[in-house]
C-alpha positions in Angstrom: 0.3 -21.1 18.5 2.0 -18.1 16.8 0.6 -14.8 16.5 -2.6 -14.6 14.6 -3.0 -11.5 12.2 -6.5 -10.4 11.3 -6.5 -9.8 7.6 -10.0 -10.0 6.8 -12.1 -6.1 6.1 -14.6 -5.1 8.3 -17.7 -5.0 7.1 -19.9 -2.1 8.1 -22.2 0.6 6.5 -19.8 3.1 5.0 -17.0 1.1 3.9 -14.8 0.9 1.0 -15.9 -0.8 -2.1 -15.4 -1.3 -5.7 -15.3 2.4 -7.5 -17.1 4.0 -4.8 -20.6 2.6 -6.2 -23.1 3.1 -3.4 -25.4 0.1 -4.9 -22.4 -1.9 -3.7 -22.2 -0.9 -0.3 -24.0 -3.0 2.8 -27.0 -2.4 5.0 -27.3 -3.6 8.2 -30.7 -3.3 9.4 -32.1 -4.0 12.5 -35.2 -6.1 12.4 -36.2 -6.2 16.0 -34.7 -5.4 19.3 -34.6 -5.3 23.2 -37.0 -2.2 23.5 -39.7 -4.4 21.3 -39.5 -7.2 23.9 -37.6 -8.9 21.6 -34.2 -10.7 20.6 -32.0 -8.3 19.1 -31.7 -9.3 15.3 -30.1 -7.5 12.5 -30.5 -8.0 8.9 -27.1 -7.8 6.5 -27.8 -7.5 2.6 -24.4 -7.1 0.9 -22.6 -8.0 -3.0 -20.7 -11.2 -2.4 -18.0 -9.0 -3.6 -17.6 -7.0 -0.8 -14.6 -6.6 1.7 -12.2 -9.6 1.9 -13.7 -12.2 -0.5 -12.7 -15.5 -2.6 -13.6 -15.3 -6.3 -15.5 -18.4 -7.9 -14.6 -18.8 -12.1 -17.9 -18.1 -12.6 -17.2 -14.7 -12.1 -15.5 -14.1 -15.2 -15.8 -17.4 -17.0 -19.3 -18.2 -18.3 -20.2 -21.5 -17.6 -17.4 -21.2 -15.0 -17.2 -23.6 -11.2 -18.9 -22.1 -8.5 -17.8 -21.0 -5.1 -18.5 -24.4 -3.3 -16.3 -26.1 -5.9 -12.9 -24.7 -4.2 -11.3 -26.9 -1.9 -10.6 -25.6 2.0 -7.4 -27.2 1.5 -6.6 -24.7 -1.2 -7.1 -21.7 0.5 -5.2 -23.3 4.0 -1.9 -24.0 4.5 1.5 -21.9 4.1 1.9 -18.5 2.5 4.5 -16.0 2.1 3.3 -12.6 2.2 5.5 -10.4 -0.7 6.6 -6.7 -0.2 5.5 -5.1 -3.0 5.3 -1.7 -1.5 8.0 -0.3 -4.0 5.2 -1.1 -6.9 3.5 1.9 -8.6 0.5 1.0 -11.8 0.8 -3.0 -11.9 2.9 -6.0 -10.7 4.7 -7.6 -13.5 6.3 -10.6 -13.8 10.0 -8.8 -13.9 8.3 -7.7 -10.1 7.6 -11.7 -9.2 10.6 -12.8 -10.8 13.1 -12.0 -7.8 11.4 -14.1 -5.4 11.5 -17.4 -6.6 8.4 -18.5 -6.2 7.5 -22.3 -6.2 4.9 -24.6 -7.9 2.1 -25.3 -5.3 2.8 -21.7 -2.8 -0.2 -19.4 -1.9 1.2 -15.8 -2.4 -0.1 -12.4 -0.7 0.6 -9.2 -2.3 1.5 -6.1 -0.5 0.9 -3.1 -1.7 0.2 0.4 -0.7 -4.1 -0.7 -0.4 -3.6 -2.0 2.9 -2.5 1.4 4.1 -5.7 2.8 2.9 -9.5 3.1 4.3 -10.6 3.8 0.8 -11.4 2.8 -2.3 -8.2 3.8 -4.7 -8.7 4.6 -8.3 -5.1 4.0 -8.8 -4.8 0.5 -6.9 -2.0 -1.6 -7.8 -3.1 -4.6 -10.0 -1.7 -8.1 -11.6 -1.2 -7.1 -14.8 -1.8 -10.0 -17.4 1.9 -11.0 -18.0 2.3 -11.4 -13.9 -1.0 -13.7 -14.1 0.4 -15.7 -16.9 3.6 -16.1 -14.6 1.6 -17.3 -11.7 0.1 -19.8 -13.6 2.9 -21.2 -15.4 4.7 -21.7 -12.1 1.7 -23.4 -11.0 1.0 -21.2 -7.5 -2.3 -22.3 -5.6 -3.5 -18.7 -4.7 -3.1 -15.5 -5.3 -4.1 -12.9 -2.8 -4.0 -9.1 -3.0 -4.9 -6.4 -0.7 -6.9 -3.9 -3.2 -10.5 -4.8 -3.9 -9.4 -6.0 -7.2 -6.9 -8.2 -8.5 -7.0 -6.4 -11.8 -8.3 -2.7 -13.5 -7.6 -1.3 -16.9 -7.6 -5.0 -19.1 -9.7 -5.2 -21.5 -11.2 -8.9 -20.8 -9.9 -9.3 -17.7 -7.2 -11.5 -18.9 -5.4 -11.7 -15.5 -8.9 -13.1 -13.5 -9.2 -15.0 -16.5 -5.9 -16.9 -17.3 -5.3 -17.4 -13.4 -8.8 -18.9 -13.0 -7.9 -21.6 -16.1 -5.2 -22.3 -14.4 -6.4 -23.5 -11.3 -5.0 -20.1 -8.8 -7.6 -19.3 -6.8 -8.1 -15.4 -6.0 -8.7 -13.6 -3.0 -9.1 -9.9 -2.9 -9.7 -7.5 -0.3 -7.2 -8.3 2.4 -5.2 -5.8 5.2 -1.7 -6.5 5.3 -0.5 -2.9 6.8 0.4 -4.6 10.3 1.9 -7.8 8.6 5.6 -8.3 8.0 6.7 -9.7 4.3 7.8 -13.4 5.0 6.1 -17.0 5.9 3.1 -17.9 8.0 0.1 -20.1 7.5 -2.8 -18.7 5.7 -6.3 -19.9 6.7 -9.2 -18.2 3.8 -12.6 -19.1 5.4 -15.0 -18.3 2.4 -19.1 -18.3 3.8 -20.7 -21.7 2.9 -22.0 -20.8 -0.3 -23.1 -22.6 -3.6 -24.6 -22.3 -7.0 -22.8 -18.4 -7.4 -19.8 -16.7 -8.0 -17.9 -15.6 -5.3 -18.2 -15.6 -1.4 -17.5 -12.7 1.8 -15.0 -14.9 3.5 -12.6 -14.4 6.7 -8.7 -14.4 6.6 -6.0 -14.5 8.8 -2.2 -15.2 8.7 -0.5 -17.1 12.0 3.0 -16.4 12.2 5.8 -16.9 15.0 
């Protein structure tokens, strides 16, 4: 086995999240410990938003599939991680264009988020004519490092026209340690149904 990158967010008390909105942020509590003569047991209450995460069309689509109805097969399998580091605002599809991407590839943006602990107002985002790109070539997910995949649309077209397309999106990664290039992506959303989106774990495995 190659080397394993950990691209997943670590979720703790105090941690970035969307806008800086403290009802988003977790709490860990602990609901009884060692000194109580009992198991040590913690309680996590958190948005299924928050961190690394896989986004359900339910989230912007009313009426839209739930979490449990994307595939593990979708979210496994080969990537390549893009250097978009040069971006500033949004990625276009005049920024996609160049690297020839293929029907069927999962792709991982990189951007300046994964250099940062927190939240930025100024994030680089998919704007809409990059999502409609995406889709018409047909990729199976698209995966960015900012907490968002989009900011600044009004009606989220991007979330939107990838989600009717099939892409599945994943937001929230850390890709500061991780080359541009191939490896095999493995998005482990929690076991959720019925809701919109799900905390999941990431990680790339290279050569």
């Amino acid at each position: 086995m190659g080397k394993i990158y950990d691209i997943s967010i670590t979720v703790e008390e105090g941690m970035q999240v969307w806008e800086n909105i403290r009802d988003k942020q977790p709490s860990i509590v602990n609901a009884s410990n060692h000194g109580q003569g009992k198991p040590h047991e913690s309680v996590l209450s958190m948005n299924v938003h928050t961190g690394t995460h896989v986004d359900a069309p339910l989230h912007m689509i009313a009426g839209g599939e739930t979490i449990e109805t994307i595939p593990l097969e979708q979210l496994v399998g080969p990537c390549r991680v893009l250097d978009l580091m040069h971006v500033v605002g949004s990625i276009t599809r005049s920024d996609l264009e160049p690297f020839a991407l293929q029907r069927g590839e999962r792709v991982l943006f990189k951007t300046k988020s994964s250099f940062s602990e927190r939240y930025l107002d100024d994030f680089v985002f998919l704007r809409e004519d990059g999502a409609q790109y995406l889709a018409e070539i047909g990729v199976r997910v698209a995966a960015t490092d900012a907490l968002g995949i989009e900011r600044d649309q009004d009606g989220y077209p991007t979330h939107r026209t990838l989600m009717r397309a099939g892409v599945v999106i994943v937001e929230g990664l850390r890709l500061k340690d991780v080359p541009p290039g191939n490896y095999w992506l493995v998005v482990a959303p929690l076991k959720l149904t019925g809701i919109d989106a799900a905390p999941a774990r990431a990680f790339l495995i290279g050569d």
